[in-house]
C-alpha positions as CSV (number, residue, x, y, z in Angstrom):
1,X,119.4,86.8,79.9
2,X,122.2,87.6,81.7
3,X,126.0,87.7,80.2
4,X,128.7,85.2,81.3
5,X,129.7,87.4,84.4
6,X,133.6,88.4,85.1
7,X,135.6,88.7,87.9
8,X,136.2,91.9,89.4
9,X,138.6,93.2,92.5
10,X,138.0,94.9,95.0
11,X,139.9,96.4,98.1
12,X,139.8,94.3,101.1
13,X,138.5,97.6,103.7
14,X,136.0,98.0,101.1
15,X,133.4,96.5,103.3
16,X,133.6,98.7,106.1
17,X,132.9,102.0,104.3
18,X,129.4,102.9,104.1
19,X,126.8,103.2,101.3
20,X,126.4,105.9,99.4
21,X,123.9,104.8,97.8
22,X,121.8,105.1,94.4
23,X,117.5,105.1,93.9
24,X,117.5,103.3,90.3
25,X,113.9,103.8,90.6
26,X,113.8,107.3,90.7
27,X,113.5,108.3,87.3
28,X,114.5,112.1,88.2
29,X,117.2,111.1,89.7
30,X,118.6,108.7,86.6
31,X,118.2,111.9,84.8
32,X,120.6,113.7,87.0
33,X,123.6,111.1,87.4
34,X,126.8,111.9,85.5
35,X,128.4,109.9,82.5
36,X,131.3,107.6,84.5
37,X,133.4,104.1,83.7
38,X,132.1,102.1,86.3
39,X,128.2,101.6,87.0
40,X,126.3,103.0,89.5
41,X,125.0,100.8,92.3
42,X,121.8,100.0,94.1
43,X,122.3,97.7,97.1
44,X,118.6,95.0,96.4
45,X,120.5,93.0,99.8
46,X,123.5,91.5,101.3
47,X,126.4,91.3,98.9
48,X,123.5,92.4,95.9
49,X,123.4,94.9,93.9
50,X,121.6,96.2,90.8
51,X,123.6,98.6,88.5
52,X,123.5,101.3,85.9
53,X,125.9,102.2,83.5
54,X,125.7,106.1,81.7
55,X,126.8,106.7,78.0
56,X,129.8,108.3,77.7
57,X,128.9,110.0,75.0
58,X,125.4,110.9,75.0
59,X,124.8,110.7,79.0
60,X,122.0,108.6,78.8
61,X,121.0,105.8,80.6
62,X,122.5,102.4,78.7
63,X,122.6,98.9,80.3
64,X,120.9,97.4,83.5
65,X,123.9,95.4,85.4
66,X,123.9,92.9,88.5
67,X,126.8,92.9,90.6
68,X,127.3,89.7,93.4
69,X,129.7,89.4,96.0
70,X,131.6,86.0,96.5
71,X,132.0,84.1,100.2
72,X,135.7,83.6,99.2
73,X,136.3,87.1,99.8
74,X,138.1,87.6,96.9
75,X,136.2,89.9,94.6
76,X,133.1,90.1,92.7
77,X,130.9,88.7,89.9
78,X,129.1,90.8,87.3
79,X,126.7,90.1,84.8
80,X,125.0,92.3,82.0
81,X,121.1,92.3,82.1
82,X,120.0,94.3,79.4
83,X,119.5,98.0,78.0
84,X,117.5,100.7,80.2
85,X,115.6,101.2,77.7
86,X,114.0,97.7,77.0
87,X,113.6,96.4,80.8
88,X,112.1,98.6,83.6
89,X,113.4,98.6,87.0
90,X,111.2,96.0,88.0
91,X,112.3,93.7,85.0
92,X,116.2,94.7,86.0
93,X,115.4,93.7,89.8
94,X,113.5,90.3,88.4
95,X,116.0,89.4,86.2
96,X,119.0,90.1,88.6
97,X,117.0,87.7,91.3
98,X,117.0,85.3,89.0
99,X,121.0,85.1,88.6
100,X,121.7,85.8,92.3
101,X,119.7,82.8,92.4
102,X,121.6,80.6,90.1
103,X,125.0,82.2,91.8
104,X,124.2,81.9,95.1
105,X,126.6,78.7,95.8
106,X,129.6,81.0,95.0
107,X,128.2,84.1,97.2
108,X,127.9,85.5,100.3
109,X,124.9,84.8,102.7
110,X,122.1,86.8,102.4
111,X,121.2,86.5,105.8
112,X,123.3,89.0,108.4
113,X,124.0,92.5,109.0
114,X,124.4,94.7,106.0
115,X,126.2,98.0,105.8
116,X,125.0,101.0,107.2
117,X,123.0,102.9,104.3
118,X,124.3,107.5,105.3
119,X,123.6,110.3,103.8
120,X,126.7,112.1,102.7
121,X,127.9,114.9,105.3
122,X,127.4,118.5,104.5
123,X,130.3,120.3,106.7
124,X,129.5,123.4,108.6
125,X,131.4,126.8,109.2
126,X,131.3,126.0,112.3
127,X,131.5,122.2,112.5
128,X,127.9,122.6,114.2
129,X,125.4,119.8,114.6
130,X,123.1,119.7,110.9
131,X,120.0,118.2,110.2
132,X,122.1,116.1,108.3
133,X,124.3,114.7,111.2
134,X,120.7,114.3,113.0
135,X,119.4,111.6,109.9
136,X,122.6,110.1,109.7
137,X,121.9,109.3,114.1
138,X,118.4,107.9,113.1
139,X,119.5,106.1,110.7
140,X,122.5,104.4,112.3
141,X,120.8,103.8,115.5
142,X,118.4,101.3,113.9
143,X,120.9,99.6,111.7
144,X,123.2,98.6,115.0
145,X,122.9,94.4,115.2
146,X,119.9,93.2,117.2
147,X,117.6,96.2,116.1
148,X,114.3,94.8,115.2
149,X,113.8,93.5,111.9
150,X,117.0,94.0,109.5
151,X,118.2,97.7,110.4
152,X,116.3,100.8,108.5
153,X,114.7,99.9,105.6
154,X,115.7,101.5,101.9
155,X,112.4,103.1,101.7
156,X,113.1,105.4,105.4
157,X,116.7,105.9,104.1
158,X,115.1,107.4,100.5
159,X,112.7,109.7,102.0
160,X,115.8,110.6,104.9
161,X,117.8,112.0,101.8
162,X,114.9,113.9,100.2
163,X,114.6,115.6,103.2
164,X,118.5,116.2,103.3
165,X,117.7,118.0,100.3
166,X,116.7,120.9,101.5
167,X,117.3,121.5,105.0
168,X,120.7,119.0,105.1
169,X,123.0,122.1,105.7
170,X,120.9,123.4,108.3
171,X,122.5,123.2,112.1
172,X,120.4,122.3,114.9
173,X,120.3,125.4,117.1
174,X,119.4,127.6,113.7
175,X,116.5,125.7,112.9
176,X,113.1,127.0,113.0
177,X,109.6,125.9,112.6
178,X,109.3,128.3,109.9
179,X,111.7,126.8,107.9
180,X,110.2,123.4,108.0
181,X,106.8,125.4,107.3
182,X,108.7,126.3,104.2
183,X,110.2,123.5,103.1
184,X,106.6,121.8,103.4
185,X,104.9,124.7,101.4
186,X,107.5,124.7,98.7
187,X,107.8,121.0,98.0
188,X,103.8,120.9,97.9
189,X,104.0,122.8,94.8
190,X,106.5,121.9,92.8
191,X,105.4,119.7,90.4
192,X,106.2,115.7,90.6
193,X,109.5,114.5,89.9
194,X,107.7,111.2,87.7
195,X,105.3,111.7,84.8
196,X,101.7,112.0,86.3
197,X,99.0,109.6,85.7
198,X,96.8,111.6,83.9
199,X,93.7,109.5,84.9
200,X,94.1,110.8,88.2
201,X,92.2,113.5,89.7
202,X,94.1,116.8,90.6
203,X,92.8,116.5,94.1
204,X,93.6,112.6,94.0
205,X,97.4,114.5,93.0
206,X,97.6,116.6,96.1
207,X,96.5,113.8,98.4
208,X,99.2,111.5,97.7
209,X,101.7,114.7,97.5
210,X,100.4,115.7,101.5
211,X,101.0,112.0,102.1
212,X,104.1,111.9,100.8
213,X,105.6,114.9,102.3
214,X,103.6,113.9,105.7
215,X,105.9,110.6,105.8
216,X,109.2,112.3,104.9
217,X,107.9,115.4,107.6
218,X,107.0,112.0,110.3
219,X,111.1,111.0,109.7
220,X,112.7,114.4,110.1
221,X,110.4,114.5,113.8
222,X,111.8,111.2,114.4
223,X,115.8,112.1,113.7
224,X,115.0,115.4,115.6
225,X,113.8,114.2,118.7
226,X,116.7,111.5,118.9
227,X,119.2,114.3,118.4
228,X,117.1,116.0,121.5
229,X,117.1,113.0,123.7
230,X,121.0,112.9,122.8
231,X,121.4,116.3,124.1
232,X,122.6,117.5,120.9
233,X,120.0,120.7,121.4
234,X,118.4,122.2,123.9
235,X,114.6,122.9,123.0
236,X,112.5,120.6,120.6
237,X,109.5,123.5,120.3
238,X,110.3,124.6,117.7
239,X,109.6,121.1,115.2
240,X,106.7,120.2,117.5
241,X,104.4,123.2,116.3
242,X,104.7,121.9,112.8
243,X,101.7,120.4,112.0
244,X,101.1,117.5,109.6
245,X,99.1,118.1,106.7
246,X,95.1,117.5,107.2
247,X,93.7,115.2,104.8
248,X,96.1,112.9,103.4
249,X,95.7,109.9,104.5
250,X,94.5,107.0,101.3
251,X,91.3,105.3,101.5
252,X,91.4,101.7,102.4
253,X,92.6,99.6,99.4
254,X,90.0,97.0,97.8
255,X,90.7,93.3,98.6
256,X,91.8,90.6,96.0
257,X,88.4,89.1,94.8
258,X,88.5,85.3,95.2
259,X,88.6,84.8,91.3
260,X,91.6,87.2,90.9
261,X,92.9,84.8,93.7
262,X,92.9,81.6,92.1
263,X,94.1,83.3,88.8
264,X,97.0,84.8,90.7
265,X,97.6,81.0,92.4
266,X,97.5,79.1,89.0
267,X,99.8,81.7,88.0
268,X,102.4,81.3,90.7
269,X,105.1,78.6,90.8
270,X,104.9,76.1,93.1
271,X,106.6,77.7,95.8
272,X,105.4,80.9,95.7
273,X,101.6,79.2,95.5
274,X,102.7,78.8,99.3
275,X,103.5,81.5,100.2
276,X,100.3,83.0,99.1
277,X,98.6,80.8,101.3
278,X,100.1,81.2,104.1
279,X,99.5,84.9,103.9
280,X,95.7,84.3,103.2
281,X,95.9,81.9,106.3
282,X,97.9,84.2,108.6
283,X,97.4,88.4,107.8
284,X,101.3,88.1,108.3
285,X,103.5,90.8,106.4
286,X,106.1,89.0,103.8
287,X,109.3,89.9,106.6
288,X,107.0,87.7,109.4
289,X,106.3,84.8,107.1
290,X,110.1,84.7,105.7
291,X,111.5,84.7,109.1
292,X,108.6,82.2,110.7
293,X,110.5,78.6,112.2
294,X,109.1,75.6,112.4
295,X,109.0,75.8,116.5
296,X,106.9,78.5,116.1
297,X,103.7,76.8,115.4
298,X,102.4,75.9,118.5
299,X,100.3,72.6,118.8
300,X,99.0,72.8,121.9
301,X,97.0,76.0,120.9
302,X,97.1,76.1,117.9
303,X,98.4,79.2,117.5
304,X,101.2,80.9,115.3
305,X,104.0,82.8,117.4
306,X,105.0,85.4,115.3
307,X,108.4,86.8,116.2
308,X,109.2,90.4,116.3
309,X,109.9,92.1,113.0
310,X,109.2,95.8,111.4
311,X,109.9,97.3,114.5
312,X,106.8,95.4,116.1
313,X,107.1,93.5,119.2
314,X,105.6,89.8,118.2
315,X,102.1,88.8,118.5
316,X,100.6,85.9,118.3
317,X,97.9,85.2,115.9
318,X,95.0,82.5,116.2
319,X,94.6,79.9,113.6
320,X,91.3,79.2,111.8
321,X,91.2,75.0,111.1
322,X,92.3,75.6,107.7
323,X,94.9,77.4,108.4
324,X,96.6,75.1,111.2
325,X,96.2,72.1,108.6
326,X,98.3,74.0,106.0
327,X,100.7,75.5,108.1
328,X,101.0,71.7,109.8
329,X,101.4,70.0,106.7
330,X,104.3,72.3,105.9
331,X,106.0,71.6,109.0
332,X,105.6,67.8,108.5
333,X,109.6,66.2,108.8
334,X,110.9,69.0,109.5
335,X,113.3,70.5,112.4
336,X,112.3,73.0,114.8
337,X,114.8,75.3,113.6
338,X,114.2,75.0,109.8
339,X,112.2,78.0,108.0
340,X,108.0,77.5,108.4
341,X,107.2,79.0,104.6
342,X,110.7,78.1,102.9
343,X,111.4,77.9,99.2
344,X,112.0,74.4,97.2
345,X,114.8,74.1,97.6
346,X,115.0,74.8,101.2
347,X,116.5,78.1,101.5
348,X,114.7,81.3,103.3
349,X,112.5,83.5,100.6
350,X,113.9,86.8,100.5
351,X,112.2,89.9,99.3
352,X,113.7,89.9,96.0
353,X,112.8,87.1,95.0
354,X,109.5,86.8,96.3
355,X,108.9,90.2,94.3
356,X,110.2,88.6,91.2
357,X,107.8,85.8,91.2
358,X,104.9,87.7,92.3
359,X,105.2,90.6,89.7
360,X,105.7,87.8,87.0
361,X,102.9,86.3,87.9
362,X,100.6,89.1,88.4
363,X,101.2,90.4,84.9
364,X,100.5,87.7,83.3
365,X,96.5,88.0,83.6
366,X,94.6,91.6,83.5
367,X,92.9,90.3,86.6
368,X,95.7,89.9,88.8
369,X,97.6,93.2,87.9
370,X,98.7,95.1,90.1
371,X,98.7,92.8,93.4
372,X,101.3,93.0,95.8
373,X,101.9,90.6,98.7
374,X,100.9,93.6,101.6
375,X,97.3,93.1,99.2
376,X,96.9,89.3,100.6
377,X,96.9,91.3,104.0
378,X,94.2,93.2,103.6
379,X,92.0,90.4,102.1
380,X,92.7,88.9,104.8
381,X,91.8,91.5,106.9
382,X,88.6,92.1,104.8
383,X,87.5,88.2,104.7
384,X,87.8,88.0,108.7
385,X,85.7,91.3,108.9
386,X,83.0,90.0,106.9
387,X,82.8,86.8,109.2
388,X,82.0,89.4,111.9
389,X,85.0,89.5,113.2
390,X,84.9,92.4,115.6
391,X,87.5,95.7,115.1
392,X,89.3,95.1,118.4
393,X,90.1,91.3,117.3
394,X,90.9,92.4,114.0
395,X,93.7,94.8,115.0
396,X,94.8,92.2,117.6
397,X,95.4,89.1,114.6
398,X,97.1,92.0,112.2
399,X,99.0,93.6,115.6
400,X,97.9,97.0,115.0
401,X,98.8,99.1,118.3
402,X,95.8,101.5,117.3
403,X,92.2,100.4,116.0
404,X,92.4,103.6,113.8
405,X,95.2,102.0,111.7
406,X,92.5,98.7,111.5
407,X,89.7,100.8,110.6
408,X,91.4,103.1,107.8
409,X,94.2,101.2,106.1
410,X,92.9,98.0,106.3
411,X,88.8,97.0,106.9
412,X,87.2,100.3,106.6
413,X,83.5,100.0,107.8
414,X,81.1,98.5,105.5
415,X,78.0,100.9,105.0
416,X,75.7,98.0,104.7
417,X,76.9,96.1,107.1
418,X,76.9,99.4,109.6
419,X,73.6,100.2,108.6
420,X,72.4,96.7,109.1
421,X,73.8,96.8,112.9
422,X,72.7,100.2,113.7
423,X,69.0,98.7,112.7
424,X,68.9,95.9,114.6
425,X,70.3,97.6,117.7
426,X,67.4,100.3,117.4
427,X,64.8,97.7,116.6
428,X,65.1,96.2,120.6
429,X,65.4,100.0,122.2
């Protein structure tokens, strides 16, 4: 458990620099920071961070640390968690939940605008336009206030400084499709930065490498064609005959079986037990149910308005009889503006949290490991499906733009079930 915490100063203009920031769960990366006095620092939310101290003397990593910023203004709180090497990163981040939890009278909101995650700047001979200037665009441009959902995420600004890694330096005008060729040819082989799962398949290996390298490829497009609709280059051919690589995409993922569902529910707290449910009821992603109000469950149609969040424009999503019964109970006493799928005591889930809760839950039954809350999506996906759902309808609850998303990620296509309608459709020709 967590040490009595101390206070700790910092400058007032503190606030207004931007974060340079850490991935704790990056192993290779843990392996490459440098002995220092003070921790370094992993921003989990607003005023929350998760630290990690270096020996001095042996360079290894030592202790896990949580670090919380007071309302008053005045400094912050730290506590110890443990050492690296008995708690994981996902025991840190559950651990350092927990405190910001019991802290959270004394702290900041979590709710609000963070600060801007940037990639540090690589200065040119010339003081010309780099790829890195180009990320740093992308990624300030969808942390200004009233962007959808809550600015870029930590996952777009991770693979935005992987790609920094090799072509950071590079200005604008001198880039070439042949050096993105490159950079894609030589990060396919390199061998992976984490230990392999050796029960994977060496094909199984280089599918999830192409995928990876696809989604960091997908970001550096998106940053490059900003910094052309900015005018900060002339010609965007030269990214554009890139082509992704063929193949990578994952099979669908398997649903939650109902039994590993009821294990995972007698698991869960009370609260979370709710949550759960309301994802089973909904298909909604963890950032749409957390940010749900009260006013958005509409009685006349029974219908849930789901605001616009992960870049997605809202949708509204129809309500089996169950599901308006549970999500109506919920609502029962309570203000239009308070929060649909709240905690117990009141206060809006946040990721961290929720993560804490479900991992600790999930673990703690073979059946139920490895489950994530996107998971309760696709069985949700999946259950509607096999009620015969068509694909079209399917998308249009989950508020895909493109059935090929549906099809792929989510429902797949049953081969019995296909064969079953391509028979019956024959039988009356």
């Amino acid at each position: 458990m967590p040490r009595p915490a101390k206070m700790i100063r910092h400058p007032a203009n503190r606030a207004s620099k931007p974060v340079i920031a850490v991935d704790l769960a990056d192993s290779c990366e843990i392996a490459s920071l440098r002995p220092r006095q003070e921790p370094y620092w992993m921003v989990l939310g607003r005023g929350r961070a998760l630290g990690l101290s270096i020996c001095p003397q042996t360079g290894r990593p030592a202790r896990w640390h949580a670090r919380l910023r007071l309302k008053d203004g005045r400094g912050y709180r730290k506590a110890r968690l443990g050492a690296h090497g008995f708690l994981s990163f996902e025991d840190a981040c559950w651990l350092a939940g927990r405190w910001f939890d019991k802290n959270a009278g004394i702290a900041i909101a979590e709710e609000g605008p963070g600060q801007p995650l940037r990639l540090p700047e690589v200065p040119s001979a010339d003081g010309a336009y780099t790829v890195v200037d180009a990320l740093n665009d992308y990624l300030c441009r969808h942390a200004l206030p009233g962007a959808p959902s809550e600015g870029v995420s930590r996952n777009e600004f991770n693979i935005a400084r992987r790609v920094a890694r090799h072509l950071g330096a590079v200005p604008l005008r001198d880039l070439k499709a042949a050096d993105i060729e490159r950079w894609l040819s030589t990060a396919l082989a390199e061998p992976p930065q984490a230990t392999p799962n050796e029960a994977l398949h060496p094909l199984e290996r280089v599918r999830r490498r192409k995928a990876t390298l696809n989604r960091q490829f997908a970001l550096l497009r998106a940053a490059l064609s900003l910094a052309f609709v900015n005018r900060k280059i002339d010609s965007d051919s030269e990214w554009r005959r890139v082509r992704y690589f063929r193949n990578a995409q994952a099979p669908a993922p398997r649903p939650v079986s109902p039994e590993a569902i009821e294990v995972l529910r007698d698991n869960a707290p009370m609260e979370l037990r709710r949550l759960i449910d309301a994802a089973l009821h909904t298909g909604c992603r963890f950032g749409e149910l957390s940010n749900l109000r009260c006013r958005d469950l509409v009685a006349a149609t029974r219908k849930l308005d789901v605001p616009p969040a992960k870049r997605s424009p809202g949708r509204t999503v129809v309500l089996s009889d169950a599901g308006w019964r549970f999500l109506e109970l919920l609502r029962t006493g309570r203000a239009g503006d308070d929060w649909l799928v709240r905690r117990a005591d009141g206060r809006q889930w946040t990721r961290t949290t929720m993560w804490g809760q479900l991992y600790a839950a999930a673990q703690s039954d073979g059946r139920t490991r490895g489950i994530s809350f996107h998971t309760l999506r696709h069985t949700y996906a999946t259950r509607i499906r096999d009620a015969g759902m068509p694909l079209h309808l399917i998308a249009r609850q989950l508020g895909h733009k493109w059935l090929r998303t549906t099809e792929h990620y989510y429902v797949g296509v049953d081969r019995e079930i296909a064969d079953d309608a391509i028979r019956k459709v024959l039988s009356e020709i």
